[in-house]
C-alpha positions in Angstrom: 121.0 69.7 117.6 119.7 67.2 115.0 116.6 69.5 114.8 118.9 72.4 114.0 121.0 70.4 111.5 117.3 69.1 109.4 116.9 73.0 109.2 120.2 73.7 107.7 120.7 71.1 105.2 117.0 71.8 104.2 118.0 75.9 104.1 120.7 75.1 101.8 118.9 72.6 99.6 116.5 74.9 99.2 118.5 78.0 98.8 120.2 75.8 95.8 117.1 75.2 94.1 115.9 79.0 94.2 119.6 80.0 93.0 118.9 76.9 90.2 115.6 78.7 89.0 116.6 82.5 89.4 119.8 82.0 87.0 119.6 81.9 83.4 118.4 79.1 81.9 121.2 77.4 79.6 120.3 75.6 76.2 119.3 72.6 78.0 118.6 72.2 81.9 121.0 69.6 83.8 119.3 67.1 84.9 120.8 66.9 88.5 122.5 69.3 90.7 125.8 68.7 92.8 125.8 70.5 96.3 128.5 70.4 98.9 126.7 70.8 102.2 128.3 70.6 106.2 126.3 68.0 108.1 127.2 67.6 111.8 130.5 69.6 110.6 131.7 67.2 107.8 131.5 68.4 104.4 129.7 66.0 102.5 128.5 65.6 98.7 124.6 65.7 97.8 123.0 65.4 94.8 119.5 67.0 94.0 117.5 66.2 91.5 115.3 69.3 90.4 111.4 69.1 90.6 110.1 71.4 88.1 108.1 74.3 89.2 104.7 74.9 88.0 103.9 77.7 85.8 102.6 80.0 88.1 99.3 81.0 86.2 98.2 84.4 85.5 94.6 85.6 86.1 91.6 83.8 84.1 90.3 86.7 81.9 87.9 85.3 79.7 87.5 88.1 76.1 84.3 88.0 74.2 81.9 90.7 72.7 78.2 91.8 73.0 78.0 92.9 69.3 78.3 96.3 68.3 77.3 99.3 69.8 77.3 100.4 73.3 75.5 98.9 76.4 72.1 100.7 77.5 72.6 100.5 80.9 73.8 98.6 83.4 70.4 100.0 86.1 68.0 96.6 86.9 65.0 99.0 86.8 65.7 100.6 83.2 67.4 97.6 81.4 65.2 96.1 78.6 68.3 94.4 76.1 70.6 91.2 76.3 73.5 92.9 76.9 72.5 94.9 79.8 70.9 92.1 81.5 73.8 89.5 80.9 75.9 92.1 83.0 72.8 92.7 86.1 72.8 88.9 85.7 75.9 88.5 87.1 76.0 91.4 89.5 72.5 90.8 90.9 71.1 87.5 91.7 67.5 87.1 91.9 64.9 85.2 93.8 64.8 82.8 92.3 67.5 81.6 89.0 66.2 80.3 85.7 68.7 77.0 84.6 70.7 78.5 81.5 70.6 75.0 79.9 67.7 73.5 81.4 65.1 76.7 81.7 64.0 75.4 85.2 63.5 77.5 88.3 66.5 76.9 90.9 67.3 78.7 94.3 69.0 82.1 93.9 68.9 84.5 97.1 66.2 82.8 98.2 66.6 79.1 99.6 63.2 78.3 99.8 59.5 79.6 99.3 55.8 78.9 100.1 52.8 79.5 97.8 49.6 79.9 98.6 46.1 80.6 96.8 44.1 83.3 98.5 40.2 83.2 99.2 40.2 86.4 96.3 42.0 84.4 93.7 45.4 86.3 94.4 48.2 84.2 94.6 50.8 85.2 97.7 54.5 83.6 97.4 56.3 83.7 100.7 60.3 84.0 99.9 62.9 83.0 102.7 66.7 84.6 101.5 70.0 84.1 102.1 71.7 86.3 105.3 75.3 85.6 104.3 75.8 87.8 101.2 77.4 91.5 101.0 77.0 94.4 98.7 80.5 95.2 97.4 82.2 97.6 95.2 85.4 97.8 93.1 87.9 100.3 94.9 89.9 100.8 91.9 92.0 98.2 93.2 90.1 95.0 94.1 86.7 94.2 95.5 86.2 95.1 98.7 82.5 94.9 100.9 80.1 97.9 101.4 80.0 98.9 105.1 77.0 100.5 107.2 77.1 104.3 108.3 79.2 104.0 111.2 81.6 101.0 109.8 80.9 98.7 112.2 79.5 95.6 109.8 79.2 95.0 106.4 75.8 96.1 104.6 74.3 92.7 103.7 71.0 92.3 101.4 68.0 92.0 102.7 64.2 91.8 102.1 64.2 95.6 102.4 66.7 95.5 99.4 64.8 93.5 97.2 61.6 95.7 97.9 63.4 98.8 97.1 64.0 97.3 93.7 60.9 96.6 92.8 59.7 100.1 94.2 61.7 102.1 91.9 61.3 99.8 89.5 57.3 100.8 89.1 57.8 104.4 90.4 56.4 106.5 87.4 59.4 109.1 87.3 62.1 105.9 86.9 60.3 105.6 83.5 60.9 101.8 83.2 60.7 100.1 79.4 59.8 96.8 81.8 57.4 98.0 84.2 54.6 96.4 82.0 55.6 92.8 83.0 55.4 93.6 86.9 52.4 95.9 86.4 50.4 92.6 84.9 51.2 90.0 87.2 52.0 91.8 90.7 49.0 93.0 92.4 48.6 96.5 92.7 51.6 97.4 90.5 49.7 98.7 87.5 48.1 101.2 89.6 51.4 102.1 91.2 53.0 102.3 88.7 50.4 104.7 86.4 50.2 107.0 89.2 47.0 106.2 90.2 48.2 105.7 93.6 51.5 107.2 95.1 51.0 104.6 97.9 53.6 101.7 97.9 52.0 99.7 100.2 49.1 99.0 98.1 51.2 97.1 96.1 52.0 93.3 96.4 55.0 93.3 98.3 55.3 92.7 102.3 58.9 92.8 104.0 58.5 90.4 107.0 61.8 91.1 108.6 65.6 91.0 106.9 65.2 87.5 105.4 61.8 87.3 104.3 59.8 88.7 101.7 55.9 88.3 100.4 54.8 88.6 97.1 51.1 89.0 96.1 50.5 88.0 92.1 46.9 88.7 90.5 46.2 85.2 89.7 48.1 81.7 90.5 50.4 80.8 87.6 53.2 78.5 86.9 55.7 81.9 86.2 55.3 83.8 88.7 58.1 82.3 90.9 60.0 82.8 87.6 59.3 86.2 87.6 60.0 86.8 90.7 63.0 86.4 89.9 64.0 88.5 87.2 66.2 91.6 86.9 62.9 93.9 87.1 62.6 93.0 91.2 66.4 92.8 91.8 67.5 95.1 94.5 69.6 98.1 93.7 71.8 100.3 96.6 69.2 102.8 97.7 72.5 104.6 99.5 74.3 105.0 96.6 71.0 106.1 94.1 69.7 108.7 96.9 72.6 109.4 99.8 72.8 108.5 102.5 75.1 108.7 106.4 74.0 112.4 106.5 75.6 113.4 103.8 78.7 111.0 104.1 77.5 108.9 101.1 77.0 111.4 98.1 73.8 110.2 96.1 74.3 109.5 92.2 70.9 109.4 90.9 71.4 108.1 87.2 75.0 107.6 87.6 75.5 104.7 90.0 75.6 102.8 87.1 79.3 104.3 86.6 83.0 103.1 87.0 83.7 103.9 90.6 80.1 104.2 91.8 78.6 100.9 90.8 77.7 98.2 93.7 76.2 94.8 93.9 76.5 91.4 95.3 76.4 88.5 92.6 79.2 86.6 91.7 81.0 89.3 89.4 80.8 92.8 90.1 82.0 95.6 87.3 85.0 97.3 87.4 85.2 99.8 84.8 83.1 100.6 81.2 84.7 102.5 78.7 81.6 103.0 76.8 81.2 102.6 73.7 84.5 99.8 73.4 84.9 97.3 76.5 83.2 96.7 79.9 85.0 94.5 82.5 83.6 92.4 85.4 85.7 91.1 88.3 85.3 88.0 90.6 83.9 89.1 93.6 85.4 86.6 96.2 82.8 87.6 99.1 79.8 86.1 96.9 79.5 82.3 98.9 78.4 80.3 96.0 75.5 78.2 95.8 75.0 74.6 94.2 73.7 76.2 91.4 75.6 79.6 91.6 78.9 78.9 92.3 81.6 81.2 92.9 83.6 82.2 89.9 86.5 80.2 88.1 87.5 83.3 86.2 88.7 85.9 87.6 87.8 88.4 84.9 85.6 88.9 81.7 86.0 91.7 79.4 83.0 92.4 77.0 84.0 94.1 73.5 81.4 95.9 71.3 82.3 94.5 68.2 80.3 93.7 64.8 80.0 90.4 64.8 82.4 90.2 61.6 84.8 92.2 63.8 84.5 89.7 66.5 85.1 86.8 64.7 87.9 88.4 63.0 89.5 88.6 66.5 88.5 85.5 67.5 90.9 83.9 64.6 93.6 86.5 65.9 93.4 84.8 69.7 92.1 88.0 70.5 88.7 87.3 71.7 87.9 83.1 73.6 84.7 83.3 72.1 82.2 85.0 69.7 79.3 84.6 67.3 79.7 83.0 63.8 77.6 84.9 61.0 75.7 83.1 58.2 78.7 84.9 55.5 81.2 82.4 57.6 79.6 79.5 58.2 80.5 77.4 55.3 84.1 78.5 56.0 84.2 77.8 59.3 82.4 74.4 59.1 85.4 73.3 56.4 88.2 74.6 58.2 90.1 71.4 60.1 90.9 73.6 63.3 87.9 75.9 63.6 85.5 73.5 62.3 85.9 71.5 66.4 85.1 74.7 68.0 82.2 75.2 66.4 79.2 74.5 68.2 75.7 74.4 66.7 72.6 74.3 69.0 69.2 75.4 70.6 68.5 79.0 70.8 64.8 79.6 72.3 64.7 83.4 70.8 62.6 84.6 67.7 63.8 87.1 64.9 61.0 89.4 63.6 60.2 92.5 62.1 57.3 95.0 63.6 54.9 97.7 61.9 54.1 100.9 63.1 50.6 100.2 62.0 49.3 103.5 62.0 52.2 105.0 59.6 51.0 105.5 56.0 50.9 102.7 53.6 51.2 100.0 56.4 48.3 100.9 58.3 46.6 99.2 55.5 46.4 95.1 56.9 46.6 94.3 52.9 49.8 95.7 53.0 51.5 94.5 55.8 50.2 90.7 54.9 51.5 91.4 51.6 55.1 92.0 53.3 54.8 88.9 54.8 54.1 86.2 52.8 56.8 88.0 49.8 59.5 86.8 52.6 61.1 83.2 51.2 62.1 82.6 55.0 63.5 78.9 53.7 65.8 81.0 51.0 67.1 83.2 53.6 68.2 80.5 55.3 69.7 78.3 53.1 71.2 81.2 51.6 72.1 84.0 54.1 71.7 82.7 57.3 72.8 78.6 57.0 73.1 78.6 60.6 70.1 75.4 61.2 67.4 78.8 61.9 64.1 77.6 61.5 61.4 79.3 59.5 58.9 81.3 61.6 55.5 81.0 60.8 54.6 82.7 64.2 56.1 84.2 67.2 56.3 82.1 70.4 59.2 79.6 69.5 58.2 76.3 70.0 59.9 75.0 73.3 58.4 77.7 75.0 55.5 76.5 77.6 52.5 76.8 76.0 53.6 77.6 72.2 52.1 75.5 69.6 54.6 73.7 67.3 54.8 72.5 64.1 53.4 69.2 64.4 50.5 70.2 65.8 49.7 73.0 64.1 51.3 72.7 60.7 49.4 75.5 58.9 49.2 78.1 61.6 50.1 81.8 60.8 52.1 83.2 58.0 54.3 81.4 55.2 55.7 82.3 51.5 52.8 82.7 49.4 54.0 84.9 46.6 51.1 85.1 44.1 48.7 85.5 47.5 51.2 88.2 48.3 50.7 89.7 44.9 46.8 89.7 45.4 47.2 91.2 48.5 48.9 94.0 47.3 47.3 94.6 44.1 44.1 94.9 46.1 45.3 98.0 48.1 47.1 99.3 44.7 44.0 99.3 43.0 42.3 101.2 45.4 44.3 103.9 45.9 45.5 104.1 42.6 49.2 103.8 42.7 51.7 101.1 41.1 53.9 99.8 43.5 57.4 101.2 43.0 55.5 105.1 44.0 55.2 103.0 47.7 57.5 105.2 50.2 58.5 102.4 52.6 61.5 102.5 55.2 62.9 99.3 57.2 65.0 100.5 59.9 67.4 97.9 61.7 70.2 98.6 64.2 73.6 98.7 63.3 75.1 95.2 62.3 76.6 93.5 59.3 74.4 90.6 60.1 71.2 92.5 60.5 72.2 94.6 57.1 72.6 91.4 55.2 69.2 90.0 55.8 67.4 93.1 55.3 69.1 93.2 52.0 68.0 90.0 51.1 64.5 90.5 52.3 64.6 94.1 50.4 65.2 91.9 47.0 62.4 89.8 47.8 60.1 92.6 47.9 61.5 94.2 45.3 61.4 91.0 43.0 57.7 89.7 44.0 55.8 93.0 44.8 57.9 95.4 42.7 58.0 97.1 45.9 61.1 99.4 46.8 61.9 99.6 50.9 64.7 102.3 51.6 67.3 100.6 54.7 68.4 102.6 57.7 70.2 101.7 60.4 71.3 103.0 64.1 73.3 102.4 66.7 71.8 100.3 69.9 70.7 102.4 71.7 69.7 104.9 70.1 67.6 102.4 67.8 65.6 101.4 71.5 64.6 104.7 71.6 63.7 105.1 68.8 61.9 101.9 67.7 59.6 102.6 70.5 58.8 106.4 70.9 57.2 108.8 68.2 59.0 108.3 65.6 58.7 104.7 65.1 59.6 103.4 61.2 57.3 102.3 59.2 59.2 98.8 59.6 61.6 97.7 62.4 63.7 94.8 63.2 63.6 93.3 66.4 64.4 89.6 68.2 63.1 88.3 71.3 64.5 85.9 73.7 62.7 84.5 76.7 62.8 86.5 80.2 61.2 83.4 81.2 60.6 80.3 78.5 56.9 80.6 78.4 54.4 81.8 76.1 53.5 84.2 77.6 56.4 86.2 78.1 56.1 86.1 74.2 52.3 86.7 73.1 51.5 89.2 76.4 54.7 90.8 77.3 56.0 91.7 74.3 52.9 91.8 72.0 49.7 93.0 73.5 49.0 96.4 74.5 51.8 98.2 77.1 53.9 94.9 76.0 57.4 95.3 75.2 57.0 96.4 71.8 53.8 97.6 71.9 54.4 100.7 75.0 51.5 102.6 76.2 51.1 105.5 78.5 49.5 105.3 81.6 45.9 106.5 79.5 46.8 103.4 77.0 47.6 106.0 74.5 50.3 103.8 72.0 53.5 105.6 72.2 55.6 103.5 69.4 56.0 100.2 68.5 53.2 98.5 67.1 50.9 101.0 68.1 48.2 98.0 67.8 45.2 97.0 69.7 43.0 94.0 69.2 40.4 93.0 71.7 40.2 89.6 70.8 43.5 89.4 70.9 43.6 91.0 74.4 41.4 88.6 75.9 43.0 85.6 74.2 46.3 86.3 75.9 45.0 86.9 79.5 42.7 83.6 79.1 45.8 81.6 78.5 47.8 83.5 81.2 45.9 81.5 83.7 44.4 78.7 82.1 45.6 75.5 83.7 45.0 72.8 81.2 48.1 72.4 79.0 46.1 71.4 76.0 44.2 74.4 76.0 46.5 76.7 77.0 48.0 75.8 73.5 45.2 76.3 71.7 44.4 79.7 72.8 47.7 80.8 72.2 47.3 79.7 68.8 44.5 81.3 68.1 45.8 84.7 69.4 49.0 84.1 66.6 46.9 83.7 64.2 45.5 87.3 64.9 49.0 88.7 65.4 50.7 87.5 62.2 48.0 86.6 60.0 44.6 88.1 60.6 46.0 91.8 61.6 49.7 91.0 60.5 50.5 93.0 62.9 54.5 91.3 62.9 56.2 89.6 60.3 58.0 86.5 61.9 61.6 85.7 60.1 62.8 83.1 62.2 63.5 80.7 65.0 67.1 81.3 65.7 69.7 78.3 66.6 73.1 78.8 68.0 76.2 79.2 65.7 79.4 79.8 68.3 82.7 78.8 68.2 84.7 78.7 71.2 88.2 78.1 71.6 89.3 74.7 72.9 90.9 76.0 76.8 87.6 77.6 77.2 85.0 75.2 80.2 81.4 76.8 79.4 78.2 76.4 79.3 75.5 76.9 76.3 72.4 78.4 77.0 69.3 78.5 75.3 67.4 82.0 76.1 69.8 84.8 75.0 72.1 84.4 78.4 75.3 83.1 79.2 76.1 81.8 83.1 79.6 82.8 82.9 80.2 82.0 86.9 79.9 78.4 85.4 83.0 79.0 83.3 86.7 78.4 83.2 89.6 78.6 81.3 92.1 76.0 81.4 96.0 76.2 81.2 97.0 77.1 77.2 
């Protein structure tokens, strides 16, 4: 009986309370509320004193922008630009993970590996994964796990998984912008890869059973655990990509990239792209979180693709949490009392550059393109355009990076503003052909941003006012502008920047630079097909010497003596500058900073506001 009276008086305290909160609120809330309750069949009088009732809070959705244009692609064996990857970041999880902050190599799906040196000098590293992590998808509705033919168990990823990736990854007809980086390091891959063979097991990659993987690299060195771990040997859903359950699961070739088809496993998984304007990525709540991977705070991001002007604009509107702060707002921003503590100024490992087509008329001449070079004040640009803390970049590998030189050790390497040297320069290739220089027909092509357009305005002056030289501007979209910047049709001048897939030199002066690098694609003859379309032997060797040398010292030294060939000697690139990090971020917003181009947004949160 006293257990059924406890019930009742608690029933009708509590049925006050919800009556209390459910009414309309009057100008100011009563402090205490006078109940007449029956205990033990006496009616007797009880106050309650409210408790206030927390703001129930909404969903975390955190609002930022990947700069203008539309994302490439969202496919691990296509990607090649920030803003692809940062998505296949967080949907895929590698290997191993590189430290956002720190640039070390941590535990992603695998929890621990062996390496060994083999008797031919091959290197084999032995990977043991995770078994406790599901491919998902977004139903339209929430996230919800992938499950095997017959339904019976959830698909989970696996060795096989992993080696899929990397098969179609190198397989000719994918037509991969990466496939260079896998097709230097992993063994057999370049052959693979340029159809020499059409056997996969030649290449370095062994599946020892669901949990285990071995991969064979042509030489020991310190990045290939790094690499190992990068989107380019992520796995992708064979199932969704080709079919599969006899039919059951229709195969999307080139669209299981799209709303409704899309599938992975990392901690966020995308729910819909509107191209062109946002793409959204949802917590997936069946990714178990790691030490360093944790599961998601937020429960949504939304990416706009907004100008960076545009962004910022919305960021003052409290439409966007966080965005990018050009060089034409800085001085504004650092003044103003409110934005001036959500400003954040820091490291940034990526280098701004611009590349020749060096076999388009008037810059195939190496008088020419030095000329370019030096006539570039990169201090003025900065002080005056940019004011962001850039550095001027005398060469390409940022300093920072494993094996780059740096400035106080090699003060005087590569390129700096040398006008009347720039002059000669010119003047020499003038005089034998005998033109002045406003007849020169020169483009610079740049894709689409009011950041990018004001430095290539201010760098177009500079030519113009040392060299008498007049360069037409033309822009593109993003994508488009890949294509383009690296097929037949390459301008004479392009704009590109580079941040680290991995923070060493390599992944700089080899990957990007040397022939079938980044911006230098071959086919599988070594025919150039855009880009630099530049070969140096010297050059060449320098690179792979350094790849494996083991000696830091000299490591350093060879790399600096294949910059001076790459900016200098064949100024093949001109280097702008060493970027810093101008962000402001709004005060609710937990993050992190990182240093090589991407953001570990499963490390973020956003507070109550």
């Amino acid at each position: 009986m006293r257990s059924k009276l406890f019930v009742l008086f608690a029933l009708l305290v509590s049925m006050s309370m919800v009556l209390a909160a459910c009414a309309p609120q009057p100008a100011a809330t009563p402090e205490k509320i006078v109940e007449t309750v029956i205990v033990a069949g006496t009616p007797q009088t009880v106050v309650i004193t409210p408790t206030p009732e927390p703001k129930p809070e909404g969903p975390k959705v955190l609002r930022m922008s990947f700069g203008y244009g539309d994302v490439p692609t969202l496919d691990p064996a296509v990607a090649e630009d920030t803003s692809s990857i940062q998505v296949i970041n967080e949907a895929f999880i590698g290997l191993t993970q590189i430290n956002e902050v720190t640039n070390l190599v941590e535990p992603g799906m695998a929890t621990a590996w062996e390496r060994v040196t083999n008797d031919d000098g091959t290197e084999t590293i032995t990977f043991h994964l995770r078994n406790d992590v599901p491919w998902v998808r977004w139903n339209g509705e929430a996230v919800e796990t992938v499950k095997t033919c017959d339904g019976s168990a959830d698909r989970m990823v696996t060795a096989s998984d992993f080696a899929y990736g990397i098969q179609r990854h190198l397989t000719p007809a994918t037509a991969s912008p990466y496939a260079y980086l896998l097709g230097f390091v992993l063994k057999g891959a370049s052959d693979f890869n340029n159809g020499k063979t059409d056997d996969f097991t030649t290449v370095g990659v062994e599946v020892v059973d669901d949990q285990t993987i071995k991969l064979t690299f042509v030489a020991p060195a310190v990045y290939n655990e790094q690499i190992a771990g990068l989107w380019v040997a992520r796995p992708q859903p064979r199932w969704v990509i080709e079919g599969d359950c006899d039919g059951a699961v229709e195969a999307r070739g080139e669209r299981w990239t799209e709303t409704g088809f899309f599938q992975g496993y990392g901690p966020f998984i995308m729910s819909e792209w509107v191209h062109d304007s946002t793409l959204t990525i949802v917590k997936n709540p069946f990714w178990p979180g790691t030490d360093n991977i944790p599961s998601p705070k937020l429960d949504q991001v939304v990416f706009h693709m907004l100008d960076e002007s545009a962004a910022l604009a919305e960021y003052e509107a409290g439409s966007l949490d966080t965005a990018a702060v050009p060089g034409t707002d800085l001085d504004r921003i650092k003044s103003d009392p409110v934005l001036s503590k959500e400003y954040y100024n820091g490291v940034n490992l990526c280098s701004y550059y611009y590349g020749y087509n060096t076999i388009a008329p008037i810059v195939d001449d190496v008088r020419v393109r030095r000329a370019l070079s030096m006539a570039v004040d990169r201090q003025s640009l900065i002080d005056n355009v940019l004011k962001g803390g850039q550095t001027p970049a005398q060469w390409f590998s940022r300093p920072g990076l494993a094996g780059a030189p740096t400035l106080e050790d090699h003060p005087d390497l590569g390129i700096k503003y040398d006008p009347e040297k720039a002059k000669t320069e010119l003047q020499s290739y003038l005089d034998e052909k005998g033109l002045t220089a406003d007849q020169l027909d020169l483009t610079l092509m740049f894709n689409t941003s009011s950041g990018h357009q004001q430095i290539a305005e201010a760098i177009q002056q500079m030519w113009k006012d040392t060299l008498g030289v007049n360069v037409k501007l033309v822009n593109q979209e993003w994508a488009v502008y890949l294509e383009t910047v690296k097929g037949a049709n390459t301008p004479q001048i392009w704009r590109m920047g580079w941040c680290p897939d991995y923070p060493d030199a390599n992944n700089y002066l080899r990957e990007v630079m040397a022939s079938n690098g980044s911006s230098n694609p071959t086919d599988a003859q070594g025919k150039p097909l855009g880009g630099l379309t530049w070969f140096n032997q010297q050059y060449e060797d320098l690179v792979k010497q350094a790849a494996v040398e083991t000696d830091p010292q000299k490591r350093v030294e060879l790399y600096a003596q294949a910059e001076q060939i790459l900016v200098y000697d064949d100024a093949a690139i001109i280097p702008i500058y060493w970027y810093a990090r101008n962000t402001v971020t709004k005060p609710y917003v937990v993050r992190t900073f990182g240093t090589g181009g991407q953001e570990a947004l499963e490390k973020w949160d956003i507070l109550p506001h």
